[in-house]
N, C-alpha and C positions, 0 to 999 in steps of 0.2 A: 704327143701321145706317149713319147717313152715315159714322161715325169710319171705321168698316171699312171703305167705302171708299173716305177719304182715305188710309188707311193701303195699301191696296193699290195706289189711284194712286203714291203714294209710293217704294212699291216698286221698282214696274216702271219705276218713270224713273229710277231709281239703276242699275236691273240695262243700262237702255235706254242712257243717259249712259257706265254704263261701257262696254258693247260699242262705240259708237261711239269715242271715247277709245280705245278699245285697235286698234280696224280703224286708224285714221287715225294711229296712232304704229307698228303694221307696216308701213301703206305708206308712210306717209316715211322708215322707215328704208333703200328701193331706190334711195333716190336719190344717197345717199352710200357705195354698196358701199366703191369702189376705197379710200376712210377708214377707213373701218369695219374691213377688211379691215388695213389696213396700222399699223391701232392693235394688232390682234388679233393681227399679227406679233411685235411687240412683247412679246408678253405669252404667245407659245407653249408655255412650261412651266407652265402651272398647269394645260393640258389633255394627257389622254390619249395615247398616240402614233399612236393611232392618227386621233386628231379633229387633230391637229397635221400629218399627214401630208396628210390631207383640207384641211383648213384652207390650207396652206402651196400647194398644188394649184391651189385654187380663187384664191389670191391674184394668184399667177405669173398663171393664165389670163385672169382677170381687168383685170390691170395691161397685160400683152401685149394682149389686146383692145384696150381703149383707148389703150393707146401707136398702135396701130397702124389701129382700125376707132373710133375714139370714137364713131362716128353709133349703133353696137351698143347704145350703155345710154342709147338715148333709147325700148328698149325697157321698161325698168326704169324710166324716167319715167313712160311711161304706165298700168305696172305700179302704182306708187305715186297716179298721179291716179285709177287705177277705186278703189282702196281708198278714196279720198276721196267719189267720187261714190259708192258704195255704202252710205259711213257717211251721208251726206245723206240717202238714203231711209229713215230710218231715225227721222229728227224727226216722220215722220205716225204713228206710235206715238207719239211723244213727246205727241201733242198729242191725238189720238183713239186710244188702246189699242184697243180694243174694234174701235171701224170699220175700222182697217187691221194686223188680227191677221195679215194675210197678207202684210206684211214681215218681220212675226217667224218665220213659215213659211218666207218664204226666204231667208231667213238659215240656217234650221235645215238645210233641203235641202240650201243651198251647201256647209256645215259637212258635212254626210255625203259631197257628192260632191269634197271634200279628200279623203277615202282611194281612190277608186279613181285621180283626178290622180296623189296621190303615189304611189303603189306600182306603177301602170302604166308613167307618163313615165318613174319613176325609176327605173326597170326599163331602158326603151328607153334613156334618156340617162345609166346607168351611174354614176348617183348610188348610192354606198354604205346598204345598207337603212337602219344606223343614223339617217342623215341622212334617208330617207323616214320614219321612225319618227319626227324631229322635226317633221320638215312634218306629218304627221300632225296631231300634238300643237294644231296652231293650230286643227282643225278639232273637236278633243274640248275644247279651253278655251274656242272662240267658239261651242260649242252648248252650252253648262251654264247660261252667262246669258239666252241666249235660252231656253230650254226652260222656265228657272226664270219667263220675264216669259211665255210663255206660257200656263202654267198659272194663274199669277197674271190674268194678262186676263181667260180661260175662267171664273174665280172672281168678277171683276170684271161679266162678262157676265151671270154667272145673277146677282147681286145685283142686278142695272138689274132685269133679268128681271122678279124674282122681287118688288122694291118696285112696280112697274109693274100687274103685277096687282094 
């Protein structure tokens, strides 16, 4: 009984480790748009004409922003600090599954309420669906490893349970 549940400790902290690692490498990548941006210039024929159109759009707006209002992407700083502080909350799973299964709950919640953000804002702010159907995407790839350490906890829980009595 104990292997099984070192092996589902195990689990859930790989699935746990990864979601954090991956929340904390999207939000640091807000910090370097106007970069990021101007490498992806660079390299505009390997995409679509239409992601090339969008892309080229966003870069101009982008560069003109900050040529002109820089204090604007200290909006995107903080955007990339909550990604940080959110992967934080995330170590009391690391360290008690069980007792604070209600991180991984919201995490799961957050990840669902990604589709109505993107497809409402990006409605109102004229972002092109395709590009809401990527935002999306963050919220179906950051609920699959929660869901999966989820379930693994819940399994985790009845085995305490279950040796207990």
């Amino acid at each position: 009984m104990k292997t099984q549940e070192q092996l589902l400790r195990r689990k859930i902290k790989r699935w746990i480790i990864f979601f954090i690692v991956a929340l904390i490498l999207s939000g640091i990548t807000a910090f370097p748009i106007e970069s990021q941006l101007a490498i992806t210039m660079n390299h505009l024929d390997v995409f679509p004409l239409t992601i090339q159109h969008w892309l080229s759009t966003i870069y101009h707006a982008v560069k003109t922003t900050n040529d002109n209002y820089p204090y604007l992407a200290y909006g995107t700083d903080w955007l990339a600090f909550a990604h940080i502080v959110i992967a934080t909350a995330f170590i009391g799973p690391l360290r008690d599954p069980v007792r604070n299964i209600w991180v991984i709950q919201f995490g799961m919640i957050a990840c669902i309420m990604v589709f109505p953000l993107a497809l409402i804002a990006g409605l109102i702010r004229q972002i092109p669906f395709f590009w809401q159907l990527i935002d999306c995407s963050f919220g179906v790839i950051g609920i699959i490893p929660l869901y999966l350490c989820y379930r693994n906890i819940k399994k985790l829980e009845y085995l305490q349970t279950t040796t207990l009595s």
